[in-house]
Every structure is written in structure tokens, then in C-alpha cells.
KOLPASE-902407 format. One record per residue (C-alpha): residue in one letter; x, y, z. Coordinates in nm, 2 decimals, decimal comma, always signed. Each point is the difference from the previous one (the first is absolute). Layout:
BEGIN
 code      u      v      w
    a      X      Y      Z
...
This chain:
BEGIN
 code      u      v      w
    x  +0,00  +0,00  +0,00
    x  +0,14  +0,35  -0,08
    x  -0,25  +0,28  +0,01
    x  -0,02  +0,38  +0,12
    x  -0,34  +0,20  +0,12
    x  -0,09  +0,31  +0,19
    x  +0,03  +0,01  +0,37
    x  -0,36  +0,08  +0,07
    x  -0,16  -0,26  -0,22
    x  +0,21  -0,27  +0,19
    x  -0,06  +0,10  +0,32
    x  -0,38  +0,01  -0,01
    x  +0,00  -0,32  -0,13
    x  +0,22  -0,13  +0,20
    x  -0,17  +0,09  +0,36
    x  -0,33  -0,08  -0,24
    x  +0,12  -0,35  -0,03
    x  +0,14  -0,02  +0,38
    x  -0,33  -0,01  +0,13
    x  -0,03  -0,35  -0,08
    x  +0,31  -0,08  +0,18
    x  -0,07  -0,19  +0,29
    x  +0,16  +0,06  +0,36
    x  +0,05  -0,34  +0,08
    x  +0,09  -0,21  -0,36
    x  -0,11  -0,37  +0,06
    x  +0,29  -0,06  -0,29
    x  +0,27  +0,22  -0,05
    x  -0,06  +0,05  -0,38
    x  -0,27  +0,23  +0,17
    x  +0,13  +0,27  +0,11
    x  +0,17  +0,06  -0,33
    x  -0,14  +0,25  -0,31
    x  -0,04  -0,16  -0,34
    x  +0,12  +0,24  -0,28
    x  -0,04  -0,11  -0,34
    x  +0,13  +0,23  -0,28
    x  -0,16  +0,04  -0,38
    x  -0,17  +0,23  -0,20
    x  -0,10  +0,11  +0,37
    x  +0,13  -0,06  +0,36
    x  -0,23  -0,20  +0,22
    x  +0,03  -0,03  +0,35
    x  -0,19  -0,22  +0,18
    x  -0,03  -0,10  +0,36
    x  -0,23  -0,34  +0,18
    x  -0,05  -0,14  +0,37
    x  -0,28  -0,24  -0,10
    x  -0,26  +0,21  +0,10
    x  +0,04  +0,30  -0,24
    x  +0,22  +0,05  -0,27
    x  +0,09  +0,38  -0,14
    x  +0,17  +0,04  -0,30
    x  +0,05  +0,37  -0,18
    x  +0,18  +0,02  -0,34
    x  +0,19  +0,35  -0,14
    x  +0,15  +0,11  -0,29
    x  +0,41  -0,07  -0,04
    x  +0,26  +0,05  -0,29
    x  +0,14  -0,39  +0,00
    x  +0,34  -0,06  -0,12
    x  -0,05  -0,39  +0,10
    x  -0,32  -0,18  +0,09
    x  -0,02  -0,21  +0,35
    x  -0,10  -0,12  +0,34
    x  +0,10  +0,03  +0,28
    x  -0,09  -0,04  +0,38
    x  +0,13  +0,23  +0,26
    x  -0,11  +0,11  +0,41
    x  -0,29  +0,20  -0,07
    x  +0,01  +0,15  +0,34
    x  +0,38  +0,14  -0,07
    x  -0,07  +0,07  -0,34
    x  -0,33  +0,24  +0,11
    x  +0,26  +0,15  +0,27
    x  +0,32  +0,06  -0,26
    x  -0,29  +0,14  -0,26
    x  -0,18  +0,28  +0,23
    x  +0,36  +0,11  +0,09
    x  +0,12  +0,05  -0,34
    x  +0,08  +0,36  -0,14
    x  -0,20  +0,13  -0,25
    x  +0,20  -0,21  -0,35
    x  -0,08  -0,23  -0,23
    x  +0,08  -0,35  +0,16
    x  +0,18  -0,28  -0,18
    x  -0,05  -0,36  +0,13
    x  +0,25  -0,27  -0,15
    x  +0,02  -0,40  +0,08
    x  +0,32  -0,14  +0,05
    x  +0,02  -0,38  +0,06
    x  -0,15  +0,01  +0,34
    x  -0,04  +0,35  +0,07
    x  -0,17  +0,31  -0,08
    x  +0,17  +0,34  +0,00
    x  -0,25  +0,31  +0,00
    x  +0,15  +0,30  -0,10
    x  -0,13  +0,39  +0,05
    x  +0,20  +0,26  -0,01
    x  +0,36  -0,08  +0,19
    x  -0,18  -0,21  +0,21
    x  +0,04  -0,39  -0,08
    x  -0,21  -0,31  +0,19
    x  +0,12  -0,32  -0,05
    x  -0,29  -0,22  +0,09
    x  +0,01  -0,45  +0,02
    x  -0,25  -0,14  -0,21
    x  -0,22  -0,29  +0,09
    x  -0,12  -0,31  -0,24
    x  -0,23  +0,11  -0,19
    x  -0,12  -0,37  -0,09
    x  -0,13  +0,00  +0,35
    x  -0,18  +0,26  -0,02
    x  -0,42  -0,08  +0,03
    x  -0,23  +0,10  -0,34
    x  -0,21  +0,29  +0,11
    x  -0,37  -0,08  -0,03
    x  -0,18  +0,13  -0,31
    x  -0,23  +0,26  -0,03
    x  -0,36  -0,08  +0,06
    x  -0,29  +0,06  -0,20
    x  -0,05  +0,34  -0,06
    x  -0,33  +0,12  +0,16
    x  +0,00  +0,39  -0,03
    x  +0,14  +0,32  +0,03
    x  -0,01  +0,31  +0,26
    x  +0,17  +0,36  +0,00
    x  +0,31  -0,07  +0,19
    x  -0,05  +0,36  +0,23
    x  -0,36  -0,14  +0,10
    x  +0,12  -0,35  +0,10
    x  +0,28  +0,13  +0,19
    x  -0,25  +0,24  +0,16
    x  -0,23  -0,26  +0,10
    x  +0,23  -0,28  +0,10
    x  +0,17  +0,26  +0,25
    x  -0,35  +0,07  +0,15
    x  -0,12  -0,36  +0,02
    x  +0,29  -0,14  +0,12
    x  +0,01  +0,23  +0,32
    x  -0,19  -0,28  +0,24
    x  +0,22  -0,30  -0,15
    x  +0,11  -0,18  +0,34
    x  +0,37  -0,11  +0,01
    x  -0,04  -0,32  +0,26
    x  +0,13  -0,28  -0,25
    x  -0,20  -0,22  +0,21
    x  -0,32  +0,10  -0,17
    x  +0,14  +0,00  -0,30
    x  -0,38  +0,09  -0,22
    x  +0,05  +0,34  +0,15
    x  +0,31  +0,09  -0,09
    x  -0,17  +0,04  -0,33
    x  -0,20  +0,24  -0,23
    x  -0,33  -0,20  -0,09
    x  -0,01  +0,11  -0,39
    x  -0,38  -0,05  -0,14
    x  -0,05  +0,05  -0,35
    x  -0,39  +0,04  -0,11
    x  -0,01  +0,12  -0,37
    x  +0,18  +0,34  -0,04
    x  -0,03  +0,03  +0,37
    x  +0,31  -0,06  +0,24
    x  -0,03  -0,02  +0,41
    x  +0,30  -0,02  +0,19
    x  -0,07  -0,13  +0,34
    x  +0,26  -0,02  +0,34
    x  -0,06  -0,03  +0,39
    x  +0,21  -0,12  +0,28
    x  -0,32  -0,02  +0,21
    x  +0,03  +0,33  +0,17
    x  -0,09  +0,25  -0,30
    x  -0,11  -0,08  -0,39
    x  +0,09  +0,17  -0,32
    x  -0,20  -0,03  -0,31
    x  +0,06  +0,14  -0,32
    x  -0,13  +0,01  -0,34
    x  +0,06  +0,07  -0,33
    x  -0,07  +0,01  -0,36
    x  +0,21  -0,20  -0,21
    x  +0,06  -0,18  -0,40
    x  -0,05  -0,38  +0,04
    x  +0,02  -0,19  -0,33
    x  -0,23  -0,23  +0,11
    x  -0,32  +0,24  +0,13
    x  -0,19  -0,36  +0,11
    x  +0,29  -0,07  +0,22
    x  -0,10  -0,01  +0,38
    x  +0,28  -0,13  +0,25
    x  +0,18  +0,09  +0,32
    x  +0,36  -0,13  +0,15
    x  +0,19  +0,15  +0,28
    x  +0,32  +0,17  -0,13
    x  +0,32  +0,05  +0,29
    x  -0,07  +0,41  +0,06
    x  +0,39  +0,02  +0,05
    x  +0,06  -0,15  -0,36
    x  -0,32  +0,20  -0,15
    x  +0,09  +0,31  +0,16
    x  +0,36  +0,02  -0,15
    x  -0,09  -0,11  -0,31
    x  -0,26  +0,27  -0,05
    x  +0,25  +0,26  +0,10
    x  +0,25  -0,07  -0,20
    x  -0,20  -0,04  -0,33
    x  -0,11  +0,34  +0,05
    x  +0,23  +0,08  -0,32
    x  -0,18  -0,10  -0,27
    x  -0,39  +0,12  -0,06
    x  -0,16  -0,38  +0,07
    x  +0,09  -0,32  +0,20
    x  -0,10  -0,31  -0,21
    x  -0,17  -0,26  +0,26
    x  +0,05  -0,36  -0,05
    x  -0,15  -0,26  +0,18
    x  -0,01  -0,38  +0,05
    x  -0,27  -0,15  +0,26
    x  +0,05  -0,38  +0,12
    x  -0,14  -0,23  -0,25
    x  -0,04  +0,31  -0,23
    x  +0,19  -0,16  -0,31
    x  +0,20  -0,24  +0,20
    x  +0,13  +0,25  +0,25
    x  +0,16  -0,18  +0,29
    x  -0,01  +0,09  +0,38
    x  -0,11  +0,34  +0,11
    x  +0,00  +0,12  -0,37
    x  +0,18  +0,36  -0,09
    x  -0,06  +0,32  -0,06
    x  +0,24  +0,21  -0,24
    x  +0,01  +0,42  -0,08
    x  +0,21  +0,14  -0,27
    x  +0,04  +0,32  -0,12
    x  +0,32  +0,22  -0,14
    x  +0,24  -0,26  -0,07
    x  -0,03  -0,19  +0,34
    x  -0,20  -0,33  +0,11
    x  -0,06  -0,18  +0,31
    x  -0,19  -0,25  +0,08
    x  -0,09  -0,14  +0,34
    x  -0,18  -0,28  +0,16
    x  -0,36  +0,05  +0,13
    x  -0,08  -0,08  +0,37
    x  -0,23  -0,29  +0,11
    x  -0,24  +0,04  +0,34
    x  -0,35  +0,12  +0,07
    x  -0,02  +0,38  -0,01
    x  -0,27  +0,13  +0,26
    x  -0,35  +0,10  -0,15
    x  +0,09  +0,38  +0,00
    x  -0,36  +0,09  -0,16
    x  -0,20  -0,05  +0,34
    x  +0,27  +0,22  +0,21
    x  -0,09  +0,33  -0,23
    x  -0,26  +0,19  +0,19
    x  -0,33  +0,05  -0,12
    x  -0,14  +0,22  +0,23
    x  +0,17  +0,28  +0,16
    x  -0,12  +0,15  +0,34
    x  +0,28  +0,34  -0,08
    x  +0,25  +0,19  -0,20
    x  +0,23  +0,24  +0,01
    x  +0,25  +0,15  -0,29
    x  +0,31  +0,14  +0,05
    x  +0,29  +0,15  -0,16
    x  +0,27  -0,25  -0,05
    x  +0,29  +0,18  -0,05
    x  -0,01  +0,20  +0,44
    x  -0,22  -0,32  +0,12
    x  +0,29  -0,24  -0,11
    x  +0,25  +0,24  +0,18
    x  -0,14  +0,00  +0,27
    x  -0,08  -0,33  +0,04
    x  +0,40  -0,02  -0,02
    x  +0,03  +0,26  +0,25
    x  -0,24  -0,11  +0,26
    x  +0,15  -0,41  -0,02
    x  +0,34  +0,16  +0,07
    x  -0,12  -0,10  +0,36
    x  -0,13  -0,30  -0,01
    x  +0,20  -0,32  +0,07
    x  +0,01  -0,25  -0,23
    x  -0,29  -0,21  -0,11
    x  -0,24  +0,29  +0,21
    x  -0,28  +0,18  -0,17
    x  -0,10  +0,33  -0,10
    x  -0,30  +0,15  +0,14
    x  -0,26  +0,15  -0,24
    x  -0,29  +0,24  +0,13
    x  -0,28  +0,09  -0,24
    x  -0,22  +0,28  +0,08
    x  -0,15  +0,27  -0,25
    x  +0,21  +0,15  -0,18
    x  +0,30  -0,11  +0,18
    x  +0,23  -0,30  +0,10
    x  +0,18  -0,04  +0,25
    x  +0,36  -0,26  -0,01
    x  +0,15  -0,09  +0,33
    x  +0,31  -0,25  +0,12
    x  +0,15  -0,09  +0,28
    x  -0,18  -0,05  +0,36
    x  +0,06  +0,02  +0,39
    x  +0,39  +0,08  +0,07
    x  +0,08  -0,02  -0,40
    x  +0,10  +0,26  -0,22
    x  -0,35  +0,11  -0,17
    x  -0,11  +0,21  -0,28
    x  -0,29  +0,14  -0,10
    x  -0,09  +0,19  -0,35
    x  -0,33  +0,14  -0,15
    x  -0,12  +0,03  -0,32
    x  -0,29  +0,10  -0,22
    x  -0,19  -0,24  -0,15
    x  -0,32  -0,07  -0,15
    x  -0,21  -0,21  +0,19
    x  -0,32  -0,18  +0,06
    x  -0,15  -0,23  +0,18
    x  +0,03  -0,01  +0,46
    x  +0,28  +0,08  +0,18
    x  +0,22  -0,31  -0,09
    x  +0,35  -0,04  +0,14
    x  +0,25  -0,35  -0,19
    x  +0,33  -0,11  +0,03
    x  +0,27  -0,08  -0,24
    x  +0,37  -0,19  -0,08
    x  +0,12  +0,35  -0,15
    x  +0,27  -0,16  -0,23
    x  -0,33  -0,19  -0,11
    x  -0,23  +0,32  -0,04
    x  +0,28  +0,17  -0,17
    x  +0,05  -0,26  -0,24
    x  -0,33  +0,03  -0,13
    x  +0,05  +0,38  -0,02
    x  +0,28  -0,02  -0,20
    x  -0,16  -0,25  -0,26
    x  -0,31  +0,23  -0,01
    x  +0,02  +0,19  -0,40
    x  -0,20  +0,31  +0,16
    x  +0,08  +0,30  +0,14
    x  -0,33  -0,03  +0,28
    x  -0,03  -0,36  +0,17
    x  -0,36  -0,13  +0,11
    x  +0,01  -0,20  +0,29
    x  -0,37  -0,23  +0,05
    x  -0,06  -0,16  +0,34
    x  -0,22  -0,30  +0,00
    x  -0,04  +0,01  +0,38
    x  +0,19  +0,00  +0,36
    x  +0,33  -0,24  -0,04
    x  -0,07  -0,11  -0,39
    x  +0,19  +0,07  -0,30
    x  -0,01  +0,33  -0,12
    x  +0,01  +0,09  -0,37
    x  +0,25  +0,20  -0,20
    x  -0,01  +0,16  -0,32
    x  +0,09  +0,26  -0,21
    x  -0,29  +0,26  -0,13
    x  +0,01  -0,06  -0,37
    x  -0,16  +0,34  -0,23
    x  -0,31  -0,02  -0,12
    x  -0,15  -0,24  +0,22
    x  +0,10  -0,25  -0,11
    x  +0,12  -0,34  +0,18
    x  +0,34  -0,05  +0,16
    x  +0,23  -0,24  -0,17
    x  +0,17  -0,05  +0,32
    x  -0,12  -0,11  +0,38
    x  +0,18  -0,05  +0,27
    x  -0,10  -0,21  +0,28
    x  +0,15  +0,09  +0,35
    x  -0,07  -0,22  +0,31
    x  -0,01  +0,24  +0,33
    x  +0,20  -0,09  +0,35
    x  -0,23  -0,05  +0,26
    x  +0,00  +0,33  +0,23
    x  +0,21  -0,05  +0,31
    x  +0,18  -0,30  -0,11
């Protein structure tokens, strides 16, 4: 292999590719980054459960492939200065040249390397800023406890043109829809997606204008296992395997009758939300006080360091005080696409609702579900 590229093409694709790598190889070949040089340079990354691979354009002298640490090469590439790069094989190494800097880097068997999967059947398109946009929002309530593994995912549901994208972790919910391109408009599934894999392949295809979405279910033309899901978009693929488990019935937790409401700004509610938890110790709640026109956020009681803050708001419905996990309540602020949020109370210690408040009228694409703490716990 013999070839030369620009700096900043490589080393997008490069920490592109690395998010495949995985932290603890099973096999050594692994942890390495496959670069295969032609008419283009493809890089392409695998740990079993999701593949990445990202392919650039490069002026070859001689085609090849070769295997190399990904992890080192990702660190030697978003150190480089601003030059075209040169990468050259030699026997069993590879040197990487930029500038007057030279890496000499040990190359693994490529032989042993694994076949990445193939793509699936494509199944439609979306704009890549929307996807991005809604993934981010939905994938806010994922839980992280590997023990209960069906939510650590997105639940993906795909109903004609319509897309839903579904997490919880038990304590709060966050829905999300939006409109999409499916090539099939009869097609009518839903899989659970890993919301750490789905979340960082949405923002990094943010580059082109739409994300290709490829899917193959169990049973669904052979598919083995979980079946996979695959997004492509500007010159980068990845594909990744979809989750098994029960995901909870998440229709019968939205509220449909609501007892009280109050909008506020999000922009001075989120900050001082931020301010009042200042005090609280860990794992403590923020206090919430609704009264016309007004509420009131406490933290902190008896001996503690406390805090108290008013604000305007517009309320109605009785004199209702509630309790939140503030990193939880400002996570939902944060994925809220408004500048006012509406916060709906079903009743004393249930769920309360959040959304945005869309123009016109019209229905929120987003809703957040947020379980309170129980007042004096």
C-alpha cells in the first residue's frame, strides 16, 4: 500500500471507524483498524455487535490492505498537523507520514481479520438533522444497568411514513415522533436499537442531508439472532445488532387526564433548577410549589444548606407542591425543542407530563414522562 490524503478527511474517518472498536477485544485481531486502499480508502472497524466502516477519497500510488491499532492510529491522527498524510506498508509495518512527523505502526494479519456483516435491506430514508434531533431527545430516559439489558435501548417503531422512538429506565419516558421516507409504506415493525450505538450514529451522520435506514428483523429473509439494523449516509455505514427482551407497554403510562398545568420559560427555569440543586446531596429531590402565577423551587432541609427561588409561571389547577431527581427534570429540559415547557400533573405522586408548546396548536412531537420522589423521602 502506498497512498497520500488530507489530514482532515483521515482523521474523521478514523475516530468514525473507532467507534466500533471495542474496549475489551475477545481476539486481538479486534482491536485493530482495517484499511484497504483502491480507487478509495475504506476504513472499517467490527466487535460483533456493530461494525462502522467510512470510505474517503485518496491519490493511490499502490493499492492494499492492511491492519493496524485502531485506538493508536485514531490518537496519532487527531494529533497530526494540518498536511497531507502519506501512509506506506513495508513488510510488517506501516509508516504514516505528515509533515516532519513519521509513525511507524506494527501491522496485524489481515487474514484473521472477521468479514464485516453486509448491509441490510434497505427500508427508507430520513433527513440526517431531524434523526439526529430526535434520537438525542428519545434517548434521554435510556437506563444504563446492563442487567436489564431491553432498556438500555431505543424502541424504534416504524408505522407507514411514521417513526416513534421510544426509551425509559423506569423512572421517566421519552417519546418522540417523526415523519419519515420508507420504501415500503405497508411496512409496520418495531426492534429495540442500543441508544448508545443509535445515538452516535445519528450524530455523526449529521454531514450529509439523509441517513439511509436498513434493517433486517429475525426470520425476515433468513436473518439470524436479534436481527440488525444499519444507517448510512455521506460516505459512512454502520450497522449494529438489534436487542432482544420485552420493552414495557409505554402506551398505558401517557396520561389521559390531567388534574393541572403550568408553562414555563425553559431557558431561567432550567437555571434555576441548576442553582437551587446546588444544595442538595446526592440522589435528594428538588421541591416544586405551584400556586398562581408563581412557582416556588426549594432544596435542602433541617441543618442543610437550603435554597429557595421563585418564578413566574403560568398556572392552573389547586395549590399543588411535587418533587423531582433534578439531573432527571433537567434532562427533560434540555431535550425539550421549545423555548416555553408545559409541565401536566396527573395527580399527587404520579408522573407528570413534559412537552414543548408547538405553534399553531398543534401536537407535540415530543413527551416526556417524569416519575416524582415522594415528598419527605
Amino acid at each position: 500500500m502506498k497512498i497520500e490524503l488530507e489530514r482532515d478527511a483521515l482523521a474523521e474517518a478514523v475516530a468514525w471507524t473507532a467507534r466500533a472498536l471495542p474496549a475489551r477485544p475477545a481476539v486481538p485481531v479486534l482491536a485493530g483498524m482495517l484499511l484497504a486502499a483502491g480507487a478509495d480508502l475504506t476504513l472499517s472497524s467490527f466487535d460483533y455487535d456493530v461494525s462502522a466502516q467510512a470510505r474517503i477519497p485518496v491519490s493511490t500510488q499502490e493499492e492494499g490492505t492492511v491492519l493496524v491499532s485502531g485506538r493508536l492510529l485514531a490518537e496519532i491522527t487527531r494529533s497530526l498537523p494540518p498536511r497531507p498524510v502519506s501512509i506506506v506498508t513495508d513488510g510488517s509495518r506501516a509508516v504514516l507520514t505528515c509533515g516532519s512527523a513519521t509513525f511507524t505502526l506494527l501491522t496485524m494479519p489481515v487474514e484473521d481479520y472477521p468479514s464485516l456483516p453486509q448491509m441490510p435491506e434497505l427500508v427508507g430514508t430520513v433527513g440526517s438533522d431531524a434523526f439526529a434531533s430526535a434520537v438525542t431527545q428519545s434517548a434521554t430516559a435510556a437506563g444504563r444497568d446492563d442487567t436489564l439489558p431491553a432498556l438500555t435501548g431505543v424502541r424504534v417503531e416504524i408505522d407507514g411514513d411514521s417513526l416513534t422512538l421510544v426509551s425509559t429506565d423506569r423512572y421517566r419516558l421519552a417519546v418522540r415522533e417523526l415523519r419519515w421516507n420508507p420504501t415500503r409504506p405497508d411496512l409496520n415493525v418495531a426492534m429495540l436499537v442500543p441508544a448508545r450505538a443509535l445515538a452516535e450514529s445519528a450524530r455523526a451522520l449529521t454531514s450529509g442531508a439523509e441517513v439511509c435506514i436498513a434493517l433486517a428483523l429475525p426470520g425476515d429473509g433468513g436473518a439470524p439472532g436479534e436481527g440488525m439494523i444499519g444507517f448510512e449516509g455521506a460516505g459512512r455505514r454502520t450497522t449494529t445488532r438489534l436487542l432482544g427482551g420485552e420493552f414495557p407497554r409505554y402506551q398505558n403510562l401517557l396520561p389521559s387526564q390531567i388534574t393541572g398545568s403550568a408553562e414555563l420559560v425553559c431557558e431561567p427555569f432550567g437555571a434555576a433548577v441548576k442553582r437551587v440543586a446546588l444544595v442538595a446531596e446526592r440522589n435528594t429531590a428538588v421541591r416544586l410549589a405551584f400556586s398562581p402565577g408563581q412557582v416556588v423551587l426549594e432544596a435542602g432541609t433541617g441543618d442543610e444548606a437550603q435554597a429557595v427561588e421563585a418564578l413566574e409561571a403560568a398556572y392552573e389547577g389547586d395549590d399543588f407542591q411535587i418533587a423531582f431527581n433534578p439531573q432527571f427534570l433537567l434532562d427533560g429540559l434540555t431535550a425539550i425543542d421549545s423555548d416555553t415547557v408545559r409541565i401536566s400533573f396527573t395527580g399527587p405522586g404520579k408522573a407528570v407530563l413534559m412537552t414543548g408548546k408547538p405553534a399553531g396548536g398543534a401536537e407535540p412531537d415530543y413527551r416526556y414522562l417524569l416519575m416524582p420522589i415522594r415528598l419527605g423521602a
